[in-house]
Residue frames relative to the residue before (quaternion, step in Angstrom):
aa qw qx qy qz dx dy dz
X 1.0000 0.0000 0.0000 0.0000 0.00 0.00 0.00
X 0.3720 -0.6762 0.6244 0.1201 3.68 -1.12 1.13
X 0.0400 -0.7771 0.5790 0.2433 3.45 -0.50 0.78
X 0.1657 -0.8086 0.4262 0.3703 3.81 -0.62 -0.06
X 0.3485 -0.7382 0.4768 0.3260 3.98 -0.85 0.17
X 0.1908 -0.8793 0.4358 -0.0204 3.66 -0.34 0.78
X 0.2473 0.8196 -0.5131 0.0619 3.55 0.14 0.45
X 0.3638 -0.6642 0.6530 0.0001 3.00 -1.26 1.78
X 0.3884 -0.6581 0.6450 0.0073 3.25 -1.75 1.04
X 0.0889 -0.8333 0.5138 -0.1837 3.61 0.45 1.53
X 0.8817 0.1212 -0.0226 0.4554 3.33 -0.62 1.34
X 0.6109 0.5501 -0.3651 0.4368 3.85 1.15 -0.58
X 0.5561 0.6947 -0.2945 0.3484 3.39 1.15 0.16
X 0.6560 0.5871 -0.1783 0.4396 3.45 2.21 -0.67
X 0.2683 0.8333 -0.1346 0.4642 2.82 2.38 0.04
X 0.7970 0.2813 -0.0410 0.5328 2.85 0.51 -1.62
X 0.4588 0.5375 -0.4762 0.5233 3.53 1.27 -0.39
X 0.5576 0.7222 -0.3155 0.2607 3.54 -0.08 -1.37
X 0.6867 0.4678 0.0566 0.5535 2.97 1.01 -2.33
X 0.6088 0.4557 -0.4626 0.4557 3.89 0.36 -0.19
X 0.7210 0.5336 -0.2090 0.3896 2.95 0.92 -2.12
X 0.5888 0.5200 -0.2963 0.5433 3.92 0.84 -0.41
X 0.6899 0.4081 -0.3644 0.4740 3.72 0.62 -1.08
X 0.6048 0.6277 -0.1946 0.4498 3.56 0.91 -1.31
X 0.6324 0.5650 -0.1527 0.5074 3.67 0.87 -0.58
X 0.7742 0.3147 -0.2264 0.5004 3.57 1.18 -1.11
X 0.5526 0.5081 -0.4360 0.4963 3.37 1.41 -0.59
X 0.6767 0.3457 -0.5538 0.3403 3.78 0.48 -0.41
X 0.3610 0.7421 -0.5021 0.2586 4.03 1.03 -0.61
X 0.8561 0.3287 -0.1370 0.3744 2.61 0.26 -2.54
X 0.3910 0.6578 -0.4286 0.4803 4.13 1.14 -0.51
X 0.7453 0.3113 -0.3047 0.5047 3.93 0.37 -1.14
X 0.6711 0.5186 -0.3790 0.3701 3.43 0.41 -1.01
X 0.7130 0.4027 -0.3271 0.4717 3.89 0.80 -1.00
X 0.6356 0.2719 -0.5164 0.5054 4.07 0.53 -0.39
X 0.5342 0.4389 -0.6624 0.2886 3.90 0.01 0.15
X 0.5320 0.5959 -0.2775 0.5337 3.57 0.66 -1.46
X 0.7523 0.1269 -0.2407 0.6000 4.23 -0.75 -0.65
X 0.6494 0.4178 -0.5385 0.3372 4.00 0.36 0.44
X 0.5452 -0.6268 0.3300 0.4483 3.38 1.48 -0.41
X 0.5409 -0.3870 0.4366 0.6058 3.71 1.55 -0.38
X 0.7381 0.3617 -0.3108 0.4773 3.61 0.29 -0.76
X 0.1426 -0.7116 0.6868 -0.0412 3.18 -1.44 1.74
X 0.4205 -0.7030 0.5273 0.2257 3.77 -0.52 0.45
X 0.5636 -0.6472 0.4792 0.1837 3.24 -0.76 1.54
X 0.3646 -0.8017 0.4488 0.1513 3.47 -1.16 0.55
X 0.7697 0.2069 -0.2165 0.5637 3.89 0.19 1.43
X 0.5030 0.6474 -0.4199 0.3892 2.96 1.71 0.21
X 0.1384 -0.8289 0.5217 0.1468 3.76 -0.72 1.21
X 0.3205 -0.8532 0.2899 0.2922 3.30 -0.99 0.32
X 0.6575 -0.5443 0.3501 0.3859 3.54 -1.13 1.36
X 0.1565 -0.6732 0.7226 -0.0149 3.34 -1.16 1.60
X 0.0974 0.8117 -0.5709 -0.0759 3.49 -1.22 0.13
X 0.1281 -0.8369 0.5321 -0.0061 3.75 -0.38 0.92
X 0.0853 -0.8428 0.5272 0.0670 2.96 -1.09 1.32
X 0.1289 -0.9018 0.4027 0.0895 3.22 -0.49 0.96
X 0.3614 -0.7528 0.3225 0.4458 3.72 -0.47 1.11
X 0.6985 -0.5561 0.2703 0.3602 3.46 -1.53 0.44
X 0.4176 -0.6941 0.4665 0.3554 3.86 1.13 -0.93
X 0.5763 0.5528 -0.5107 0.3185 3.38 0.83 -0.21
């Protein structure tokens, strides 16, 4: 009889989860931090429309 020796890796796998979810996280940081920075600081308010105004000539 051949015995065999087997060794399973149990759990080392939540690690690497861990480690995505952390790497993934800083790329979204640094991504926000650089369009603030190449936006100048200025972000554009949300629902804000912008003031049109037409003048039209009278016809007389």
């Amino acid at each position: 009889m051949s015995s065999h020796d087997e060794t399973k890796s149990v759990g080392k796998s939540g690690g690497n989860v861990g480690l995505g979810v952390l790497v993934g996280a800083l790329i979204v940081i640094v991504a926000g931090l650089a369009a603030y920075i190449f936006t100048g600081g200025d972000i554009p308010a949300v629902g804000d429309e912008p003031e049109i105004q037409i003048d039209l000539p009278d016809g007389n």
